[in-house]
Structures are given as C-alpha cells and as structure tokens.
VOKEDO-460038 format. One record per atom (N, C-alpha, C, O): atom name; residue number from 0; residue in one letter; x, y, z. Coordinates in Angstrom, 1 decimal, always signed. Layout:
REM residues N
> atom, n, res, px, py, pz
> CA, NUM, A, X, Y, Z
...
***
This chain:
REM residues 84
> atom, n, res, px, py, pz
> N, 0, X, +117.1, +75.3, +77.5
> CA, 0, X, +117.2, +75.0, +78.9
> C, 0, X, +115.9, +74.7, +79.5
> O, 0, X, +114.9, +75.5, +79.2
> N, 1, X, +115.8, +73.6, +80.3
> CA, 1, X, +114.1, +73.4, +81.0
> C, 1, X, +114.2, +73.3, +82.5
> O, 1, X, +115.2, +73.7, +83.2
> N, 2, X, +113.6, +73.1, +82.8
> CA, 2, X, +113.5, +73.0, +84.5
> C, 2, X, +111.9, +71.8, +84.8
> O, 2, X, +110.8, +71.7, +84.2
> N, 3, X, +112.3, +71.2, +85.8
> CA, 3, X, +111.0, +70.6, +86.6
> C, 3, X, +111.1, +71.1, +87.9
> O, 3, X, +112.0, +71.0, +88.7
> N, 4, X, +109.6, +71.8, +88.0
> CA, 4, X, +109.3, +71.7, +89.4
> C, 4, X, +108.2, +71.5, +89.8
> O, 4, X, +107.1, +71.8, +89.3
> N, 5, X, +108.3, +70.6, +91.3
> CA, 5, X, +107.4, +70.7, +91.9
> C, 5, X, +107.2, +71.0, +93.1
> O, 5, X, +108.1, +71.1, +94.0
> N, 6, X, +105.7, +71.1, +93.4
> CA, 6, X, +105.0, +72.0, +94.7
> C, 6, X, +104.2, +70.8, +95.5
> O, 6, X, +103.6, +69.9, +95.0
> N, 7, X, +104.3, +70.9, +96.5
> CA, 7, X, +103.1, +70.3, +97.3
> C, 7, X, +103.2, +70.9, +98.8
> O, 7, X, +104.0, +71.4, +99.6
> N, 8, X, +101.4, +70.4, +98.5
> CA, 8, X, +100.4, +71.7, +99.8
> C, 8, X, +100.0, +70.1, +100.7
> O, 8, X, +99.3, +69.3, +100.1
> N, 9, X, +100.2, +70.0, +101.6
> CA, 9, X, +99.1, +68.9, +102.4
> C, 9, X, +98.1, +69.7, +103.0
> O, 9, X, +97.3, +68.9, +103.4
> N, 10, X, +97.8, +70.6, +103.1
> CA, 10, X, +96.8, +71.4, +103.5
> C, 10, X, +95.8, +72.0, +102.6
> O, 10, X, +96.2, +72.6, +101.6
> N, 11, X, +94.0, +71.9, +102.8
> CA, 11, X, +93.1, +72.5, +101.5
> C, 11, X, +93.5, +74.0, +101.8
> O, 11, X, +94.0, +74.5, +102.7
> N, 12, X, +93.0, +74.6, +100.7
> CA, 12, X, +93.3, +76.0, +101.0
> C, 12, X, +94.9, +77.1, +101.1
> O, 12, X, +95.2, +78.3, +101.5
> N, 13, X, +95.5, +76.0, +100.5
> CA, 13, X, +97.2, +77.2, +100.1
> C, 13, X, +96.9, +77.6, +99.0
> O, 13, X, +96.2, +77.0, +98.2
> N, 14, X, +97.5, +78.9, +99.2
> CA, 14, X, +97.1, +79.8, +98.1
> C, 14, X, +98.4, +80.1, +97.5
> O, 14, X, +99.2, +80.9, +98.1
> N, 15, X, +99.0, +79.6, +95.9
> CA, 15, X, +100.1, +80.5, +95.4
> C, 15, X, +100.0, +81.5, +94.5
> O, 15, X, +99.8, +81.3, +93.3
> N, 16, X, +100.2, +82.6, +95.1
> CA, 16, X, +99.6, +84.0, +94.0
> C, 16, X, +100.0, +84.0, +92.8
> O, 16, X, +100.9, +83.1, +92.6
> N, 17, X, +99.6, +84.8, +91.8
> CA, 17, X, +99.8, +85.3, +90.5
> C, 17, X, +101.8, +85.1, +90.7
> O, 17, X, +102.5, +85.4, +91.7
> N, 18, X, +102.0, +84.6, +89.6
> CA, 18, X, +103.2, +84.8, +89.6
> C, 18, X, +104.2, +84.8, +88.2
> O, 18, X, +103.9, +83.7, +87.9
> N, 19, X, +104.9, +85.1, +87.5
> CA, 19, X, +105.1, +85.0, +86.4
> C, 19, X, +107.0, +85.7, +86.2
> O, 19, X, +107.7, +86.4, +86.9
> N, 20, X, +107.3, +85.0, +84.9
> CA, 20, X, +108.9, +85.4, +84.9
> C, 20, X, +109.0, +86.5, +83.5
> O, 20, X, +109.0, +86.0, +82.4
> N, 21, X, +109.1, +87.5, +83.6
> CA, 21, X, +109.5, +88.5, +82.9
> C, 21, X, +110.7, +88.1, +81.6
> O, 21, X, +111.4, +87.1, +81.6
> N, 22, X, +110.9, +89.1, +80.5
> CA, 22, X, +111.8, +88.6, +79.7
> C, 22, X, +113.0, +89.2, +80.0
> O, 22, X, +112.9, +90.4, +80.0
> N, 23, X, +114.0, +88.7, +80.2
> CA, 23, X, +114.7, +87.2, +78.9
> C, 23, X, +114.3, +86.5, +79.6
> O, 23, X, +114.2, +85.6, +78.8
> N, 24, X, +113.8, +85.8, +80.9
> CA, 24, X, +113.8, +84.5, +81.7
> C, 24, X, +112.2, +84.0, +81.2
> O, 24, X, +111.8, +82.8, +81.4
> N, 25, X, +111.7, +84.5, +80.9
> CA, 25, X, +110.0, +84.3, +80.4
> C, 25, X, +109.9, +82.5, +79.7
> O, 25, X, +110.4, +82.2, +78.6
> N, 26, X, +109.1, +81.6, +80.7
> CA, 26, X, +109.5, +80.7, +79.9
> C, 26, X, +107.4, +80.4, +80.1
> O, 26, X, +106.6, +81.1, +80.7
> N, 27, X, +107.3, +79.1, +79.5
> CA, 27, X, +106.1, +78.0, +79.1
> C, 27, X, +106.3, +77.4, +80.5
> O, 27, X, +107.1, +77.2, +81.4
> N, 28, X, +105.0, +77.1, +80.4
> CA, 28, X, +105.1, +75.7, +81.7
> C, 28, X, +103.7, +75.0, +81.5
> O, 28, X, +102.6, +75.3, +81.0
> N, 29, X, +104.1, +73.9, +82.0
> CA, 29, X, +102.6, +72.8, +81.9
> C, 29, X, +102.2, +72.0, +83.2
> O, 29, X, +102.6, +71.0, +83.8
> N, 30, X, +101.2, +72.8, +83.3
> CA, 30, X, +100.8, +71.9, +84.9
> C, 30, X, +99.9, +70.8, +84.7
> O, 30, X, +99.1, +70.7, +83.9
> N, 31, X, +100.4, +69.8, +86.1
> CA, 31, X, +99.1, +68.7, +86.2
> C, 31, X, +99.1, +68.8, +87.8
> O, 31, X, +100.1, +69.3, +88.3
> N, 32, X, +98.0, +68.3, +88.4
> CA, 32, X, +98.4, +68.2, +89.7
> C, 32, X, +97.9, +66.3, +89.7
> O, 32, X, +97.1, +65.7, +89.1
> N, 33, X, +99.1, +66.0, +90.8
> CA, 33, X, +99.3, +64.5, +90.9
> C, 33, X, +98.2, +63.8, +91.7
> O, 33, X, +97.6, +62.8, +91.4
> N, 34, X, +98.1, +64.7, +92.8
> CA, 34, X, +97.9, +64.3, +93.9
> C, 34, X, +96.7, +65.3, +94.3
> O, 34, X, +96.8, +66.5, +94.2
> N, 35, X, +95.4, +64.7, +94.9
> CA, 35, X, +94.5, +65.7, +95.4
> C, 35, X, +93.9, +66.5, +94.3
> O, 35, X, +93.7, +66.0, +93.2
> N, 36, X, +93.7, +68.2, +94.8
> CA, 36, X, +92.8, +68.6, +93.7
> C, 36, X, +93.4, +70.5, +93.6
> O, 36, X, +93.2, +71.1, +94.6
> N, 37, X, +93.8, +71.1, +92.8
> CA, 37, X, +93.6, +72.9, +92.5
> C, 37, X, +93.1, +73.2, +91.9
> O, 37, X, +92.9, +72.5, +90.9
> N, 38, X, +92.5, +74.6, +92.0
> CA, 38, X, +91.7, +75.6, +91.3
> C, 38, X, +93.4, +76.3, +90.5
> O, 38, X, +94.3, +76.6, +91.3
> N, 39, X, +93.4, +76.5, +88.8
> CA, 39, X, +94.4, +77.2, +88.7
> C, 39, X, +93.7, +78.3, +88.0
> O, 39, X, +92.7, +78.2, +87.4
> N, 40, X, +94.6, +79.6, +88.2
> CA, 40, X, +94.0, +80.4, +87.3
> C, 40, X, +95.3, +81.0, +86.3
> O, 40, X, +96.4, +81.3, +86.7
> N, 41, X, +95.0, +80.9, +85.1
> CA, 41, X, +96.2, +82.1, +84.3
> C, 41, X, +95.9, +82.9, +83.6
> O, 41, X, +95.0, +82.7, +82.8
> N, 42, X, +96.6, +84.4, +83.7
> CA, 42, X, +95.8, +85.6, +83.1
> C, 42, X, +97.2, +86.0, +81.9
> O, 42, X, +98.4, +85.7, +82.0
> N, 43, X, +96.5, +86.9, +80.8
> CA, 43, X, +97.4, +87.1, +79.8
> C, 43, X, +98.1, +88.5, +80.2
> O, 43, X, +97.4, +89.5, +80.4
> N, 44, X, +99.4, +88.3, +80.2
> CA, 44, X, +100.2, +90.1, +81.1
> C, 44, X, +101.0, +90.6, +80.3
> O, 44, X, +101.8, +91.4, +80.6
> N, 45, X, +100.6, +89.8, +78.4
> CA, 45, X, +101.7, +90.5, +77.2
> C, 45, X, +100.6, +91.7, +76.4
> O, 45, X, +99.5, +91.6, +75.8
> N, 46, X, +101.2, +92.7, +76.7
> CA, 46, X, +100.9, +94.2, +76.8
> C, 46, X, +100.1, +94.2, +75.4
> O, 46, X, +98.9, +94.5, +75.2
> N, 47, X, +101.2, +93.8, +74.4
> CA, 47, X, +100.6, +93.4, +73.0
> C, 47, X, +99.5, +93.1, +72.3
> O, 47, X, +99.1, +93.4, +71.2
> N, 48, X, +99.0, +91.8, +73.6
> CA, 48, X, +98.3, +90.7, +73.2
> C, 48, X, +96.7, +91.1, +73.1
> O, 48, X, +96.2, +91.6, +74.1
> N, 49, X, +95.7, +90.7, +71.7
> CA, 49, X, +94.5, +91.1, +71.9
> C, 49, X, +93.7, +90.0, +73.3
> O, 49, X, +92.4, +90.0, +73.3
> N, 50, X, +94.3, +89.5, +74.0
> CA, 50, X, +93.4, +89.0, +75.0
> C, 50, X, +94.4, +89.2, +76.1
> O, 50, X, +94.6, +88.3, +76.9
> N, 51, X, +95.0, +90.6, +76.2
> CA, 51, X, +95.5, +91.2, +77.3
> C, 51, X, +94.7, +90.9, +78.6
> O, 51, X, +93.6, +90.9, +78.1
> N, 52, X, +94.5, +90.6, +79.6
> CA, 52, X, +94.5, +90.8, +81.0
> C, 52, X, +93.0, +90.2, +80.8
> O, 52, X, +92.2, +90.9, +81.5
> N, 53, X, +92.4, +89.0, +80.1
> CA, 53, X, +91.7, +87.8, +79.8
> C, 53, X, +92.2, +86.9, +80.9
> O, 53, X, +93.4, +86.9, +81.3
> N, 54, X, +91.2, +85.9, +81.6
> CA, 54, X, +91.9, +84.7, +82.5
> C, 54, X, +91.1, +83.8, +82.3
> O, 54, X, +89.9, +84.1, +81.9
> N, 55, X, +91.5, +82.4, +82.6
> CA, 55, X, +91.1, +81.5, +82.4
> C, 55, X, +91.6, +80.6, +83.9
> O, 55, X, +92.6, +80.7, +84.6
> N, 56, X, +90.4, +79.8, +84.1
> CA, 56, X, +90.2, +79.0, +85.2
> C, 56, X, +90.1, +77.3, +85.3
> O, 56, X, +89.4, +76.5, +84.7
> N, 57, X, +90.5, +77.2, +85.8
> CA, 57, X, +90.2, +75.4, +85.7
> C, 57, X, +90.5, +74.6, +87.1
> O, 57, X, +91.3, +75.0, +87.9
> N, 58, X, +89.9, +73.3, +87.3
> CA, 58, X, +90.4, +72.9, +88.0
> C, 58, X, +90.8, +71.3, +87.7
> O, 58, X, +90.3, +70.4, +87.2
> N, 59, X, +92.2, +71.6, +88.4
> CA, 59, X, +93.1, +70.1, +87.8
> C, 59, X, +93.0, +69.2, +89.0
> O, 59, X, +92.9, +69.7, +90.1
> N, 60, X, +93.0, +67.9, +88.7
> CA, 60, X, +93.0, +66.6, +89.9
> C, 60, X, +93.7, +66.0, +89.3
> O, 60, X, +94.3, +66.3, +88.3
> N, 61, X, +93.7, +64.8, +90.4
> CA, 61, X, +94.8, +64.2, +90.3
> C, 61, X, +93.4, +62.8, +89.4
> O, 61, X, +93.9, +62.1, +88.5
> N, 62, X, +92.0, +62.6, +89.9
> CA, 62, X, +91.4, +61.9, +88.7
> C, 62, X, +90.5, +62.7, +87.8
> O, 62, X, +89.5, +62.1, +87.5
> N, 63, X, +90.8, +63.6, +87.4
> CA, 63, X, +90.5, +64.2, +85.9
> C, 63, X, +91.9, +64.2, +85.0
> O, 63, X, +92.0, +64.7, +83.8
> N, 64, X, +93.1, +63.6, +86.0
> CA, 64, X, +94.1, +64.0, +85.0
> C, 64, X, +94.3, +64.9, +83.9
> O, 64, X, +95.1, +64.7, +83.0
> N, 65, X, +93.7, +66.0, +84.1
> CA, 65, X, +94.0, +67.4, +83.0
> C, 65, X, +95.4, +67.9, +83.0
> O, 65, X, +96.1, +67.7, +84.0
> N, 66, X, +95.8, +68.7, +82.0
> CA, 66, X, +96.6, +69.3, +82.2
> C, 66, X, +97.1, +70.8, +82.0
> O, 66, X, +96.8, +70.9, +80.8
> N, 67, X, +97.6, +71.7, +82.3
> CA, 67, X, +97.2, +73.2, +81.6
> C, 67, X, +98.5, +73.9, +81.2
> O, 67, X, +99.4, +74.5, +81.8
> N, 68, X, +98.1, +73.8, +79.5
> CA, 68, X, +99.2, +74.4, +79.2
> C, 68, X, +99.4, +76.1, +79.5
> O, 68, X, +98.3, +76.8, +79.3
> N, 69, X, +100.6, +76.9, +80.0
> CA, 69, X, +100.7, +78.3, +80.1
> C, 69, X, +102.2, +78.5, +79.0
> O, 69, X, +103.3, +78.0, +78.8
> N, 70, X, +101.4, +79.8, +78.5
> CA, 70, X, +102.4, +80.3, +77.2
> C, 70, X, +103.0, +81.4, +77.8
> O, 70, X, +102.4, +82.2, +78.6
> N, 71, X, +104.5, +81.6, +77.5
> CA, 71, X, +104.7, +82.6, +78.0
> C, 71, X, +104.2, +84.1, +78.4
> O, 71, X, +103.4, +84.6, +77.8
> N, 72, X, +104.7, +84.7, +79.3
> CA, 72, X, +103.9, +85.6, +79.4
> C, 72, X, +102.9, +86.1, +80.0
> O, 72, X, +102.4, +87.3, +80.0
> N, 73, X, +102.4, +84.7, +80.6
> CA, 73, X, +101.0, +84.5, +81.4
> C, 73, X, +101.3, +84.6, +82.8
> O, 73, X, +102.5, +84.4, +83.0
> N, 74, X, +100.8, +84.9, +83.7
> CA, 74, X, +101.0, +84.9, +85.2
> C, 74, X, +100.1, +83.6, +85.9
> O, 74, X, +99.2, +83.5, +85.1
> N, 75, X, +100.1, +83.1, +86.5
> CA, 75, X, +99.9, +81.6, +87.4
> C, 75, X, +99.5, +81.7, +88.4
> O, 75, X, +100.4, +82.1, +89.2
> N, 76, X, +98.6, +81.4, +88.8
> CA, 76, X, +98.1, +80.9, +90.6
> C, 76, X, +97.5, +79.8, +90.9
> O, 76, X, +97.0, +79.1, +90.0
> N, 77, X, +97.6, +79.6, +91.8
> CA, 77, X, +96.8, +78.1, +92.3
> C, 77, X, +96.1, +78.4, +93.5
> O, 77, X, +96.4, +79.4, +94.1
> N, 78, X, +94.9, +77.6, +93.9
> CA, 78, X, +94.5, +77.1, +95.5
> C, 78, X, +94.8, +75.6, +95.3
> O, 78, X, +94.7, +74.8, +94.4
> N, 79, X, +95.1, +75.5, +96.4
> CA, 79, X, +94.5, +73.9, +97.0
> C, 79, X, +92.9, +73.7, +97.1
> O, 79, X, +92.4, +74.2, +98.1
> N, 80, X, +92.3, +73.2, +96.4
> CA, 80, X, +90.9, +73.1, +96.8
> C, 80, X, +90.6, +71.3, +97.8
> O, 80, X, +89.5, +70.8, +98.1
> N, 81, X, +91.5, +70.9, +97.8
> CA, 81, X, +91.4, +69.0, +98.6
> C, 81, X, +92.7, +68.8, +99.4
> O, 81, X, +93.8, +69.0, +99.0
> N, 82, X, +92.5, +68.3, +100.5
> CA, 82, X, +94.0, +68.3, +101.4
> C, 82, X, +94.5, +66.8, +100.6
> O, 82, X, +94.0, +66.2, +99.6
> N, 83, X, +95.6, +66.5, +101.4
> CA, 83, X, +96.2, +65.3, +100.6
> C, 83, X, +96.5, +64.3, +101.8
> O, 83, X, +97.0, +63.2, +101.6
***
C-alpha cells in the first residue's frame, strides 16, 4: 500500500517538526521539493541501528532538483527556507 503526499508553505520560515510513523505503520518516503526551497533534516530513531540518533541535513529546491530518500524508521523535518 503507498500514499502521496503533499505539503505547501507560501510563507519562508514554516517549520514542520521531527515527525515519524512507528511500527506496523512505519513506512519509506522520498522527498523533493517542487517549488521554492527547504532545509530537511532526518535523524535515525531505530534503537538497533549503529547510526542510532545520527542526522543528516540537506537542502532541497525546486532548481537543484535533489531528492531525499528516508528509510524507515527515520523521523523528518523541514523549514521553508524561500517563500513561494
């Protein structure tokens, strides 16, 4: 089962906190941002894992076209760093 979603900020500066789905609902996701520009961050929150509570930062536009894969497990935030 998959899901799309999307978010939009017209404003620089929304902030969507750490957020993440616990198991059984625990899924992957892959961000791009279309439009404008975020700061994302994802940190590792599998208790197991040797890069436990490790994060990683990036920032996605809409012309660097990047994209960021998240493995389950991970928790997710964004800013808006560019209005739209």
């Amino acid at each position: 089962m998959g899901q799309c979603n999307i978010s939009f900020s017209k404003q620089k500066g929304v902030l969507r906190g750490m957020h993440y789905q616990a198991a059984p609902y625990a899924e992957m996701k892959l961000i791009r941002c279309t439009m404008g520009a975020i700061y994302d961050v994802i940190i590792d929150l599998r208790l197991d894992s040797p890069t436990f509570k490790r994060w990683v930062a990036l920032e996605l536009t809409s012309d660097n076209r990047c994209m960021l894969y998240i493995p389950e497990g991970f928790g997710h935030g964004f800013q808006t760093s560019e209005g739209v």
